[in-house]
Chimera marker file (.cmm) of the C-alpha trace (Angstrom):
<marker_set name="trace">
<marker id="1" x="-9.775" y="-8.432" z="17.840" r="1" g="1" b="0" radius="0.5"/>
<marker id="2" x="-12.482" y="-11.087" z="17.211" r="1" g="1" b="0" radius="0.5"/>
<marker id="3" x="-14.607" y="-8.503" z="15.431" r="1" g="1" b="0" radius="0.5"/>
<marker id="4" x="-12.154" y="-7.294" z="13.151" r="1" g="1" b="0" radius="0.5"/>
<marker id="5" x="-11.234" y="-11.135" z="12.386" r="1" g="1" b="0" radius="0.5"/>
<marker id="6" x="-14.936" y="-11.703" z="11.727" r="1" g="1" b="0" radius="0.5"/>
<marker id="7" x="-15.000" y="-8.634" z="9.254" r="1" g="1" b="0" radius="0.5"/>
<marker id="8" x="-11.988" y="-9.872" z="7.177" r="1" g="1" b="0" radius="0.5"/>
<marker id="9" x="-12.872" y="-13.138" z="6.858" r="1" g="1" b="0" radius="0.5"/>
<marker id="10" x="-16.765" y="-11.411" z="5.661" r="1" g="1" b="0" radius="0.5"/>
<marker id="11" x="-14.559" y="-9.238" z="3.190" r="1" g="1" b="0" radius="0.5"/>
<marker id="12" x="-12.902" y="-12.044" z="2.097" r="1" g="1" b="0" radius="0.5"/>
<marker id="13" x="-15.654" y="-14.026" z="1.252" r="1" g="1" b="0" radius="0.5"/>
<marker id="14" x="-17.192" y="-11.629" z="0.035" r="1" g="1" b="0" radius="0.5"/>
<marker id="15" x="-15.350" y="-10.966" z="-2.895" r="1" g="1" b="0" radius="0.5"/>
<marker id="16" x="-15.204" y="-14.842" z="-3.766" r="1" g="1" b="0" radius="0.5"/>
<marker id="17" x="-12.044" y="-15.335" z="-2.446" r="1" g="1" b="0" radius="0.5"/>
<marker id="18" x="-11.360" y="-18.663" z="-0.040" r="1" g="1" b="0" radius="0.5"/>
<marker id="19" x="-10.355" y="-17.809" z="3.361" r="1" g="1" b="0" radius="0.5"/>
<marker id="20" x="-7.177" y="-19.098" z="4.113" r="1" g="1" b="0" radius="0.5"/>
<marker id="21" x="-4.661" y="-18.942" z="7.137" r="1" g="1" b="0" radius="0.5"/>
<marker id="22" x="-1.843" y="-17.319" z="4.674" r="1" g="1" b="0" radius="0.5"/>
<marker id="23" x="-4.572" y="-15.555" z="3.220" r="1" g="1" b="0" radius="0.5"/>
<marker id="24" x="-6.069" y="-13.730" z="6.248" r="1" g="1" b="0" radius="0.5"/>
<marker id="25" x="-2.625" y="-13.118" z="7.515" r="1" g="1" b="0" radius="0.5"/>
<marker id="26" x="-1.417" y="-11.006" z="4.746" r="1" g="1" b="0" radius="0.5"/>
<marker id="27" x="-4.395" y="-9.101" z="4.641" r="1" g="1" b="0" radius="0.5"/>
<marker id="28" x="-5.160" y="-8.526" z="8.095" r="1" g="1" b="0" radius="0.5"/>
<marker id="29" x="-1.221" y="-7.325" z="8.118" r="1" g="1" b="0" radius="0.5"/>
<marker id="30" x="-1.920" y="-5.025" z="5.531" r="1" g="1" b="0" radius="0.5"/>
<marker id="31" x="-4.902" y="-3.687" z="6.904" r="1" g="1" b="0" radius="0.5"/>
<marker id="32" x="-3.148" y="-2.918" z="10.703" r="1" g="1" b="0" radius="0.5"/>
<marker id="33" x="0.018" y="-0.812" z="8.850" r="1" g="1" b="0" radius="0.5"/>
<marker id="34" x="0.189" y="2.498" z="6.927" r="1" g="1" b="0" radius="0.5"/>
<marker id="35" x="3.856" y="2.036" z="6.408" r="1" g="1" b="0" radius="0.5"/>
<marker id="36" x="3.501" y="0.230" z="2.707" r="1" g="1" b="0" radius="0.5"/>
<marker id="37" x="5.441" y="-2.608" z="3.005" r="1" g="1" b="0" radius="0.5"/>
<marker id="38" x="6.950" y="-4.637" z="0.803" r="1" g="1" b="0" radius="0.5"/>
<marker id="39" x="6.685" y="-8.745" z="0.312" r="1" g="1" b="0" radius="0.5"/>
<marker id="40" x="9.852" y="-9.135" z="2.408" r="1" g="1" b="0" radius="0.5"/>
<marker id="41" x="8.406" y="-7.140" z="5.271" r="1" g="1" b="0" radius="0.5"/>
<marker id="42" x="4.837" y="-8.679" z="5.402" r="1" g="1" b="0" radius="0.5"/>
<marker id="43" x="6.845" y="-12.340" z="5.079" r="1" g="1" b="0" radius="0.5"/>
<marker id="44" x="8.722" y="-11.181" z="8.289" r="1" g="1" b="0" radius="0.5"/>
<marker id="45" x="5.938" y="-9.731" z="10.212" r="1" g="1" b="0" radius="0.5"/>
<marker id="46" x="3.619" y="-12.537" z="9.935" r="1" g="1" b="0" radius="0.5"/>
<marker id="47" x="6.126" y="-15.388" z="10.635" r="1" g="1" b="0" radius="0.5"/>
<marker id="48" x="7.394" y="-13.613" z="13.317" r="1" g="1" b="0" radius="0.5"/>
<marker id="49" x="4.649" y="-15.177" z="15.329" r="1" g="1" b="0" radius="0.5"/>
<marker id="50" x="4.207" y="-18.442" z="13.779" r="1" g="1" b="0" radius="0.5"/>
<marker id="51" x="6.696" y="-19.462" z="10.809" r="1" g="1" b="0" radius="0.5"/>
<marker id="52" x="3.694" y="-20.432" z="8.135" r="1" g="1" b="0" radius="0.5"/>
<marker id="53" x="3.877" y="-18.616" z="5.246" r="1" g="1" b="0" radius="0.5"/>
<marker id="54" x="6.698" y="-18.731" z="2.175" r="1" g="1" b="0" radius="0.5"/>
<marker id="55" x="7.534" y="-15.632" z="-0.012" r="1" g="1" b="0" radius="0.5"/>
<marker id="56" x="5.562" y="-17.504" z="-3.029" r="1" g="1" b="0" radius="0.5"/>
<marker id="57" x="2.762" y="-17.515" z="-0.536" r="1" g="1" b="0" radius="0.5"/>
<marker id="58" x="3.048" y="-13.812" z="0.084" r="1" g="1" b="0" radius="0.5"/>
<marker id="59" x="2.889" y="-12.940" z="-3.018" r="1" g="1" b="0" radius="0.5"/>
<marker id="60" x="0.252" y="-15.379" z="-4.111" r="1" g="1" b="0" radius="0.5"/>
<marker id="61" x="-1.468" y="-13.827" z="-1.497" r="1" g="1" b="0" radius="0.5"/>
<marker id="62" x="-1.247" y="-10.360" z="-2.368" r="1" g="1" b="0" radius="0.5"/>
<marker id="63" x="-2.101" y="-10.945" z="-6.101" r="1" g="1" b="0" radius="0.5"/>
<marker id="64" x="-5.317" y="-12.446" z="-4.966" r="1" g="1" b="0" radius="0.5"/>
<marker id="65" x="-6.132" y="-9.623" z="-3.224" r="1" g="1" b="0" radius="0.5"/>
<marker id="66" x="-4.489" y="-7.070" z="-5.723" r="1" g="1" b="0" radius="0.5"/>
<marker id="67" x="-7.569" y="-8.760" z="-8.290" r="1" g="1" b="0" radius="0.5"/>
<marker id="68" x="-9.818" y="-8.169" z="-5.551" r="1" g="1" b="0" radius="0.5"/>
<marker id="69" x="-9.255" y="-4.865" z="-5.382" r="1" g="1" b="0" radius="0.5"/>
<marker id="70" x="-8.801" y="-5.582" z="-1.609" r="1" g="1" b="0" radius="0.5"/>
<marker id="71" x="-4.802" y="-4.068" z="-1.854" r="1" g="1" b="0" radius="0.5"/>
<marker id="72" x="-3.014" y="-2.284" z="-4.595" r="1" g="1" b="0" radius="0.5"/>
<marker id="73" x="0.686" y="-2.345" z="-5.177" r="1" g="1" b="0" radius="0.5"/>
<marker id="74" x="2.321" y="1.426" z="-5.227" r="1" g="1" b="0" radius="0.5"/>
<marker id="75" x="5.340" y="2.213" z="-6.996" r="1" g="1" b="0" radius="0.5"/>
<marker id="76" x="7.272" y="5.089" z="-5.686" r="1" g="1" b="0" radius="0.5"/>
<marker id="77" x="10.917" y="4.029" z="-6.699" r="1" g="1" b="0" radius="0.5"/>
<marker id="78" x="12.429" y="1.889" z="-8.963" r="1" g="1" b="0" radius="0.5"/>
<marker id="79" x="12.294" y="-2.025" z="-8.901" r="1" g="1" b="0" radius="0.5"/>
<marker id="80" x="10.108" y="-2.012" z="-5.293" r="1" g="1" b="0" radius="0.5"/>
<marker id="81" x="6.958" y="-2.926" z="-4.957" r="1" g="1" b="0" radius="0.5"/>
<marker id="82" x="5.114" y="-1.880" z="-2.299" r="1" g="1" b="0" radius="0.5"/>
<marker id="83" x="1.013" y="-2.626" z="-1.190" r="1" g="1" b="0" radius="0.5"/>
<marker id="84" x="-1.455" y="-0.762" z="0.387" r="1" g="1" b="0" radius="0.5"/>
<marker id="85" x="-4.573" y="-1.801" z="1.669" r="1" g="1" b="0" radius="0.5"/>
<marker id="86" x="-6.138" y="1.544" z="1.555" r="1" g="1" b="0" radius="0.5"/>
<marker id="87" x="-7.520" y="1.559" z="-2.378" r="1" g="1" b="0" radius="0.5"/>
<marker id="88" x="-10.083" y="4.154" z="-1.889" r="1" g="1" b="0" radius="0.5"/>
<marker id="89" x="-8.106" y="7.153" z="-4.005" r="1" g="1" b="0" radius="0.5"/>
<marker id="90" x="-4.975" y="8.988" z="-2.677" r="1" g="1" b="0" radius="0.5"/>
<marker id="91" x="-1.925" y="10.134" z="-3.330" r="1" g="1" b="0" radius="0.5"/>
<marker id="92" x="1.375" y="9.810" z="-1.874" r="1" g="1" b="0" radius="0.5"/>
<marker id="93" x="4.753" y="11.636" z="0.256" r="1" g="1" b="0" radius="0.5"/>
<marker id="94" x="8.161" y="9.846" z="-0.041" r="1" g="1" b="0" radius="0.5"/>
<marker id="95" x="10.623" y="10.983" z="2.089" r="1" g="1" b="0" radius="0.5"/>
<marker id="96" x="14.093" y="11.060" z="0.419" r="1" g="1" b="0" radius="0.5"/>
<marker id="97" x="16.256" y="11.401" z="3.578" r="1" g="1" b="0" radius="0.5"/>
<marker id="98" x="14.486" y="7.887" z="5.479" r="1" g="1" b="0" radius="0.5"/>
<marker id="99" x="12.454" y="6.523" z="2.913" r="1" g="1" b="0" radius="0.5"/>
<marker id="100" x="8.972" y="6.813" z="4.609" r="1" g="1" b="0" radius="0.5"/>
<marker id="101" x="6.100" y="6.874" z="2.473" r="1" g="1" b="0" radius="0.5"/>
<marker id="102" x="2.989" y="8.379" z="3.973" r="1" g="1" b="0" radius="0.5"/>
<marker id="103" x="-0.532" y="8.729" z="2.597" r="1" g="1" b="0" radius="0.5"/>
<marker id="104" x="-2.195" y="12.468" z="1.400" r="1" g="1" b="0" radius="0.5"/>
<marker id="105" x="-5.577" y="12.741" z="1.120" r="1" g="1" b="0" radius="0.5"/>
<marker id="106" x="-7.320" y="12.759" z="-2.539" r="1" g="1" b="0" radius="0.5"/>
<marker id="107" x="-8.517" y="16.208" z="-2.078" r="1" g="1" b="0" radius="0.5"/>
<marker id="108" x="-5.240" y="17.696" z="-1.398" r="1" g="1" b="0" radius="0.5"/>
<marker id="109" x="-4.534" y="18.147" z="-5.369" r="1" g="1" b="0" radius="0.5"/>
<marker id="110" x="-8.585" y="18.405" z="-6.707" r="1" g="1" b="0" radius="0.5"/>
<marker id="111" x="-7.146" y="21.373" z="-9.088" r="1" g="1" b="0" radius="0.5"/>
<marker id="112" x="-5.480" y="19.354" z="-11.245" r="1" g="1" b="0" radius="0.5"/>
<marker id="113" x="-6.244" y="19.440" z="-14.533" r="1" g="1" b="0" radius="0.5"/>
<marker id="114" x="-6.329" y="16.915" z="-17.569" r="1" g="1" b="0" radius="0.5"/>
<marker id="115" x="-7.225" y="19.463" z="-20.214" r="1" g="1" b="0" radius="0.5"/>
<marker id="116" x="-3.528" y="20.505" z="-20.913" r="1" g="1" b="0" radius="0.5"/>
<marker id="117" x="-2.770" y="16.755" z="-22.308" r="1" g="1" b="0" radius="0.5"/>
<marker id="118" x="-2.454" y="16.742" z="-25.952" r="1" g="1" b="0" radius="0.5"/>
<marker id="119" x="-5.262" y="15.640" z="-27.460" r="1" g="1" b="0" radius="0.5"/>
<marker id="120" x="-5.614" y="11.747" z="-28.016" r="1" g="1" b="0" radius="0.5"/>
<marker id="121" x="-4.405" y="11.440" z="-24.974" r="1" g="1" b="0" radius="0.5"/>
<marker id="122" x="-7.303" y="9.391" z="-22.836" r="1" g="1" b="0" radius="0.5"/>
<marker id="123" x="-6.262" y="9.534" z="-19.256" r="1" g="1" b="0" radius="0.5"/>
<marker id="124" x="-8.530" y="7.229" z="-16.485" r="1" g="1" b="0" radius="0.5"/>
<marker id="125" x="-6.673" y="7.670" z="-13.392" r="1" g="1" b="0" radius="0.5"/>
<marker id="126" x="-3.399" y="9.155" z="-11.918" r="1" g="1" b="0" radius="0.5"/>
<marker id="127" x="-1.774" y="9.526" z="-8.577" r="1" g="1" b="0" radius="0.5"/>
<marker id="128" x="0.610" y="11.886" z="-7.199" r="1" g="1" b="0" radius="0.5"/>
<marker id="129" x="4.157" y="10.864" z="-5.566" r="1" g="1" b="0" radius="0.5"/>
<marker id="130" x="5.664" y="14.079" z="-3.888" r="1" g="1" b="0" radius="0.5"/>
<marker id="131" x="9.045" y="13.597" z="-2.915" r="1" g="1" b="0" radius="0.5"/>
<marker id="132" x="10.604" y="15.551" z="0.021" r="1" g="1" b="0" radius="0.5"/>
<marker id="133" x="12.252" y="15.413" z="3.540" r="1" g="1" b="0" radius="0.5"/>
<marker id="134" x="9.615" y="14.637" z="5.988" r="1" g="1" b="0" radius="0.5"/>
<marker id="135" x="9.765" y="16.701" z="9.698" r="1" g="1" b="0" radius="0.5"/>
<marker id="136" x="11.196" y="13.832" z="11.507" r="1" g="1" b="0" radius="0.5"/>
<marker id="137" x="14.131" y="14.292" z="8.911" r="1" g="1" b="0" radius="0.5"/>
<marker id="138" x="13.952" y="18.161" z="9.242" r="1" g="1" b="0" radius="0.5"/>
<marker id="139" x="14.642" y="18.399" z="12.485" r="1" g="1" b="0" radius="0.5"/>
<marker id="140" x="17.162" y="16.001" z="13.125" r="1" g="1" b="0" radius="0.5"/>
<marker id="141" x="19.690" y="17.870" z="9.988" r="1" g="1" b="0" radius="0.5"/>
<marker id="142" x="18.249" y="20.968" z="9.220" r="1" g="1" b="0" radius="0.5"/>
<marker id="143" x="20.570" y="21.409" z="6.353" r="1" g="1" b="0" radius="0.5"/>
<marker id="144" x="19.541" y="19.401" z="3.174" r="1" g="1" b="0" radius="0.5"/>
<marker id="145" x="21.426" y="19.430" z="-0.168" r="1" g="1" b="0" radius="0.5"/>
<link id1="1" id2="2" r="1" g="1" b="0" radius="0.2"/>
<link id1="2" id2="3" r="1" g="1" b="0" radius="0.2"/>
<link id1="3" id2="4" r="1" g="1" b="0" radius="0.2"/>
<link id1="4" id2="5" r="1" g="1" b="0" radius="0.2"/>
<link id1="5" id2="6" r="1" g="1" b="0" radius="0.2"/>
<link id1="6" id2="7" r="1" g="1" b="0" radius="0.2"/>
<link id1="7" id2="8" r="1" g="1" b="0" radius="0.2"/>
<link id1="8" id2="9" r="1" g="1" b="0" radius="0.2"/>
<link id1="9" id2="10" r="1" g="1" b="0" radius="0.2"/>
<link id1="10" id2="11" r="1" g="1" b="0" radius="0.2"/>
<link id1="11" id2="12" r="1" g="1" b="0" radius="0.2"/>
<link id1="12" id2="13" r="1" g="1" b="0" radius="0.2"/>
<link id1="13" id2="14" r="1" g="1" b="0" radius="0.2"/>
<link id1="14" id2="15" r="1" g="1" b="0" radius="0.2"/>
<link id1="15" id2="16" r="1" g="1" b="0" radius="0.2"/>
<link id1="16" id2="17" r="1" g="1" b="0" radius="0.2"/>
<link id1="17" id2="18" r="1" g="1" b="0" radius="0.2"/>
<link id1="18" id2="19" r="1" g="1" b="0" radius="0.2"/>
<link id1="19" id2="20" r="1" g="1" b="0" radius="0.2"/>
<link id1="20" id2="21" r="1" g="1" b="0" radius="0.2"/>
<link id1="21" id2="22" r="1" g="1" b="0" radius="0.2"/>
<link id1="22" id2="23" r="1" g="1" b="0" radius="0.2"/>
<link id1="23" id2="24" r="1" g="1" b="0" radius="0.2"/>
<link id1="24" id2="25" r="1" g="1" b="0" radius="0.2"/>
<link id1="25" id2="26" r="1" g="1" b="0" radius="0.2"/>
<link id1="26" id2="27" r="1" g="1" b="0" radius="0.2"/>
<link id1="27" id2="28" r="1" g="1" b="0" radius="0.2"/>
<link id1="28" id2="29" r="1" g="1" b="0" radius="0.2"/>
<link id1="29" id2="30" r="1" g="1" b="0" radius="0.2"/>
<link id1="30" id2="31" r="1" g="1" b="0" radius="0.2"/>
<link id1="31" id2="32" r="1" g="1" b="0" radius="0.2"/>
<link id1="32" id2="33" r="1" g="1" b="0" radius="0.2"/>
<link id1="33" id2="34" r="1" g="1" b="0" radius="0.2"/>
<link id1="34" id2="35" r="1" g="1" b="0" radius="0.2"/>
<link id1="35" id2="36" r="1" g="1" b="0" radius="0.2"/>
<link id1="36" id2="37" r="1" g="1" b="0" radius="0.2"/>
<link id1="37" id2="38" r="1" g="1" b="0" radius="0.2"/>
<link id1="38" id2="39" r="1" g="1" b="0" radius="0.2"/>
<link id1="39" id2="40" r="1" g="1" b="0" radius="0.2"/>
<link id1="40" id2="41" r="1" g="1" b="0" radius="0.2"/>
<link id1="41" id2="42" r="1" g="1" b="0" radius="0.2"/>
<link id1="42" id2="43" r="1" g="1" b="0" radius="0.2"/>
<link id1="43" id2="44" r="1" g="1" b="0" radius="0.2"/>
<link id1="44" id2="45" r="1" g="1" b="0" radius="0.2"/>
<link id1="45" id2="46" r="1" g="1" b="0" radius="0.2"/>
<link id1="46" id2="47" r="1" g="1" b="0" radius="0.2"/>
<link id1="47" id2="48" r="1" g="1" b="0" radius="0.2"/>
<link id1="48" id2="49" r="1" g="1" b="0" radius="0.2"/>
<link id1="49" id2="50" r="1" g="1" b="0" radius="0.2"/>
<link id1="50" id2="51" r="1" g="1" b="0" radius="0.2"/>
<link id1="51" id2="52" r="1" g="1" b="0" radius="0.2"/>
<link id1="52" id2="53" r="1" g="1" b="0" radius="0.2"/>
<link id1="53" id2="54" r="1" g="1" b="0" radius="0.2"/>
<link id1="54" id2="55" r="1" g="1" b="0" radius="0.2"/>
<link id1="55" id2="56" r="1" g="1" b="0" radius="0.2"/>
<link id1="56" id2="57" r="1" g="1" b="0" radius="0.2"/>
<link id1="57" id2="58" r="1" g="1" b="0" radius="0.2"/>
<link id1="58" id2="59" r="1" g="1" b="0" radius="0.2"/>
<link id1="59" id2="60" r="1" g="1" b="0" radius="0.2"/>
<link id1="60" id2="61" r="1" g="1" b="0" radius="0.2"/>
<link id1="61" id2="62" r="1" g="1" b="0" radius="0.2"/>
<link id1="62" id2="63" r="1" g="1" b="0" radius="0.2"/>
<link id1="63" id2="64" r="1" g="1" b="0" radius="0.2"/>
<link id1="64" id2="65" r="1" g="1" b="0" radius="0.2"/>
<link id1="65" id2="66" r="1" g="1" b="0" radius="0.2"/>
<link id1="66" id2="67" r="1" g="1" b="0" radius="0.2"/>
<link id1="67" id2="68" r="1" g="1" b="0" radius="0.2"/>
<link id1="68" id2="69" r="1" g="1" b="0" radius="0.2"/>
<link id1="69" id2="70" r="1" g="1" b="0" radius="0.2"/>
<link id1="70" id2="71" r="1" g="1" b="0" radius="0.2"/>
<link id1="71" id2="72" r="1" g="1" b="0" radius="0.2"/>
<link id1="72" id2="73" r="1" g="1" b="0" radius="0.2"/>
<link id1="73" id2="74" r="1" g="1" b="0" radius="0.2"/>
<link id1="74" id2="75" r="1" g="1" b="0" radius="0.2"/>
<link id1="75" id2="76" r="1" g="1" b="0" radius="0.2"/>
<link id1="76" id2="77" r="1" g="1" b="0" radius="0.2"/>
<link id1="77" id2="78" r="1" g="1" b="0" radius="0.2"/>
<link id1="78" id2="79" r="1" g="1" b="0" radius="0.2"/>
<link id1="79" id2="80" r="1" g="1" b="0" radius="0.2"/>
<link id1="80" id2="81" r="1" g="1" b="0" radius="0.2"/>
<link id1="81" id2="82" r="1" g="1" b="0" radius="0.2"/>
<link id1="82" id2="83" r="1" g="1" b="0" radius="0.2"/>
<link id1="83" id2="84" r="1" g="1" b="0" radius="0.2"/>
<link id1="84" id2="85" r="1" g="1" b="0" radius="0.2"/>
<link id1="85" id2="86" r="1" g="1" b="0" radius="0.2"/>
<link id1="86" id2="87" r="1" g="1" b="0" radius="0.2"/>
<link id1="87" id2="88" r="1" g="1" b="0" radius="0.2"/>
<link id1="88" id2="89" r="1" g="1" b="0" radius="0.2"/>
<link id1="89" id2="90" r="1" g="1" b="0" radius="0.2"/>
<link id1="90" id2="91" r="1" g="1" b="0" radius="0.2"/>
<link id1="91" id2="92" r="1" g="1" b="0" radius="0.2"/>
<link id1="92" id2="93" r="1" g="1" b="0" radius="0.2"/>
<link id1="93" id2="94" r="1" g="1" b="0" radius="0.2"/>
<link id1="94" id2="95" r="1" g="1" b="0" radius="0.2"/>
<link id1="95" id2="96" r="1" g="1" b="0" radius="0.2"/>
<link id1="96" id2="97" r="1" g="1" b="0" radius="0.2"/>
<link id1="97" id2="98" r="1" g="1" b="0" radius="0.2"/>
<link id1="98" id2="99" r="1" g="1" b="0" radius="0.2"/>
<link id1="99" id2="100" r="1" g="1" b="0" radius="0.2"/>
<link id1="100" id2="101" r="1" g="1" b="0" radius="0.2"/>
<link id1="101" id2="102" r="1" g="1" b="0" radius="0.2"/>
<link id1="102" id2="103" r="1" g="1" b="0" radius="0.2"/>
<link id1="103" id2="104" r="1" g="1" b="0" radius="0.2"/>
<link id1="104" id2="105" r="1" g="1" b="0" radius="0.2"/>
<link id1="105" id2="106" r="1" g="1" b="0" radius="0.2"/>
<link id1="106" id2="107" r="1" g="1" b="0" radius="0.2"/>
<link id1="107" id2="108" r="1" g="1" b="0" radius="0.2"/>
<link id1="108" id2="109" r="1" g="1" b="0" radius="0.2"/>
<link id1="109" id2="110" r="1" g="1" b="0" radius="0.2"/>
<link id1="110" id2="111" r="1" g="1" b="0" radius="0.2"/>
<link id1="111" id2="112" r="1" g="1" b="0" radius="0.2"/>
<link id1="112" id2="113" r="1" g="1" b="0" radius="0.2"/>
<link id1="113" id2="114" r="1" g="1" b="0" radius="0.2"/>
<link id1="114" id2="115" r="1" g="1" b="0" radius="0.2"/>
<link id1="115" id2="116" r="1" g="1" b="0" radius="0.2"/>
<link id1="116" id2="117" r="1" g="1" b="0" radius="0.2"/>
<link id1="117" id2="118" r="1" g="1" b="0" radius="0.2"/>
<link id1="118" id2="119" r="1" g="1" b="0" radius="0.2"/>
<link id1="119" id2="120" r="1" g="1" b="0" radius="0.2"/>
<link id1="120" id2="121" r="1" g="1" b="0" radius="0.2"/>
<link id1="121" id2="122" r="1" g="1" b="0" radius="0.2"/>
<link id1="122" id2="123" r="1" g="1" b="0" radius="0.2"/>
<link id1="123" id2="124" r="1" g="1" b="0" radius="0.2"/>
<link id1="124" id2="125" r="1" g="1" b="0" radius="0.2"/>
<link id1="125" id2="126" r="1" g="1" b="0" radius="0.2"/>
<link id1="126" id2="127" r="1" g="1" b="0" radius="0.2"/>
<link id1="127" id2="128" r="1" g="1" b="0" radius="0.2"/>
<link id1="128" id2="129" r="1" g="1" b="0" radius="0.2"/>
<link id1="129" id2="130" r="1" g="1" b="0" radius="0.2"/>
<link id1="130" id2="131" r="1" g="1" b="0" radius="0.2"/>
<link id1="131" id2="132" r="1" g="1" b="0" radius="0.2"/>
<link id1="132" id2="133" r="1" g="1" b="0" radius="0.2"/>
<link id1="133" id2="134" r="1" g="1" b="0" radius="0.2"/>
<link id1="134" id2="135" r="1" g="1" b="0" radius="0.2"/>
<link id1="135" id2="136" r="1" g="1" b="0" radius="0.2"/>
<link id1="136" id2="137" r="1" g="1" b="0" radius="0.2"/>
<link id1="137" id2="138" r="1" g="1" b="0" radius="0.2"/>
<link id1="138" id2="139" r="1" g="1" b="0" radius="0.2"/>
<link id1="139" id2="140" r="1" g="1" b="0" radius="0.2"/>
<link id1="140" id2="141" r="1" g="1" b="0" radius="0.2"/>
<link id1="141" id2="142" r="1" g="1" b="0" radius="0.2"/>
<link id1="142" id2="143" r="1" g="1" b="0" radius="0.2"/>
<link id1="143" id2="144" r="1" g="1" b="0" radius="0.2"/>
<link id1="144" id2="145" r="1" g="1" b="0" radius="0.2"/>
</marker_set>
């Protein structure tokens, strides 16, 4: 635990940001989930221990990191914002039955191709959002409309 609070507070630091309690919280937070939460849920999680930090801080917070590139926010449904502390490149599974969102690996959809845009078109990144019923929602109603 000591080590891994060492190596945020290196990260931290070492992309100029100043290390602070509210700081380190959200990010360390981020860092120990896959689940892509959103402000409310990282506000809950970290003053669940020790009531420090206000929704202004979260997000503060979070859009310190976001220009960091330390976290990026995902967008898989309307009006929610969710972050992620994984940036390196991947795409994503929502599940329509609970809602989870889980990460798929980059490589999963290397066939995809940009040449079909019309031209003028100047595309520098995308991501995928697949939408489905996960297998913890398949087998608990195996019939979905």
């Amino acid at each position: 635990m000591k080590q891994q609070a060492s190596e945020i507070v290196q990260i931290l630091k070492q992309r100029g940001l100043r290390v602070t309690p509210q700081r380190f919280a959200v990010y360390a937070n981020l860092r120990s989930r896959t689940d892509h939460p959103t402000v409310e849920s990282l506000l809950i999680d970290i003053n669940a221990e020790a009531p420090t930090a206000s929704q202004a801080t979260v997000y503060s917070a979070l859009q310190a990191l976001r220009d960091a590139r330390l976290v990026r926010e995902v967008l898989l449904e309307e009006g929610v914002v969710r972050y992620d502390a994984n940036v390196a490149a991947h795409h994503h599974f929502r599940c329509r039955c609970c809602g989870t969102i889980e990460d798929i690996p980059w490589e999963s959809f290397q066939d995809m191709s940009m040449g079909s845009l019309r031209s003028g078109l100047k595309p520098e990144n995308y991501e995928v959002t697949v939408s489905g019923v996960c297998d913890r929602c398949s087998a608990t109603s195996p019939i979905q409309a």
